[in-house]
C-alpha positions in Angstrom: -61.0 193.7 50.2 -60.2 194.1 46.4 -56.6 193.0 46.9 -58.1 189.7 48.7 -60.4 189.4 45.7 -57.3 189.7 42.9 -55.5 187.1 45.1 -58.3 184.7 44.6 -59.1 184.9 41.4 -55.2 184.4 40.8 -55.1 181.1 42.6 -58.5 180.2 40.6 -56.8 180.7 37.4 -53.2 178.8 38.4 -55.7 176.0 39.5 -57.9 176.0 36.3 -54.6 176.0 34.2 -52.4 173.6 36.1 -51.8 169.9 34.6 -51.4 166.7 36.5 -47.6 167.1 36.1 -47.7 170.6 38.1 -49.7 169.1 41.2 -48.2 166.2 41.5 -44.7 168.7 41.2 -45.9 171.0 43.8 -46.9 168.2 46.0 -50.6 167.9 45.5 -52.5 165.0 44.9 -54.5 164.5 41.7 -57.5 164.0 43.4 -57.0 167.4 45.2 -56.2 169.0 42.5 -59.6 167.8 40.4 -61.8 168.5 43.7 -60.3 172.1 43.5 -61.2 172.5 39.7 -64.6 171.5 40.1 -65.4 173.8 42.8 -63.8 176.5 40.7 -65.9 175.4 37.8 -69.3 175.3 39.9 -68.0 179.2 41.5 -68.3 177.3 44.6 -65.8 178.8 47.3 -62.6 177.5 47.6 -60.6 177.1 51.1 -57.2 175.9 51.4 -55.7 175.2 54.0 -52.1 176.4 55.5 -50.2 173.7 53.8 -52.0 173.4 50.2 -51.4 177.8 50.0 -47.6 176.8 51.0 -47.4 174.6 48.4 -49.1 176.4 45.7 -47.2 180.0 46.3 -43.7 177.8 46.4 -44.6 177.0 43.0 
């Protein structure tokens, strides 16, 4: 359970510090990638799917 939590707040922080550049790199959209830092700004919950988590632990 507290491993699942590190790995969260991990992603959270690669999120809140990646630039346009990096999403568009790892294959994101700039649009998902602002939708993703909002809901990370409001502490809402964030769920990715199978393809986005490929994409972001490729990077």
């Amino acid at each position: 359970m507290q491993e699942r939590m590190a790995v969260k707040k991990v992603v959270a922080e690669f999120i809140k510090n990646m630039i346009t550049k990096d999403a568009i790199h790892i294959g994101l959209s700039k649009m998902q990638m602002f939708r993703l830092k909002k809901k990370i700004k409001e502490g809402k919950k964030i769920v990715l799917k199978r393809k986005t988590v490929k994409k972001l632990t490729r990077a």
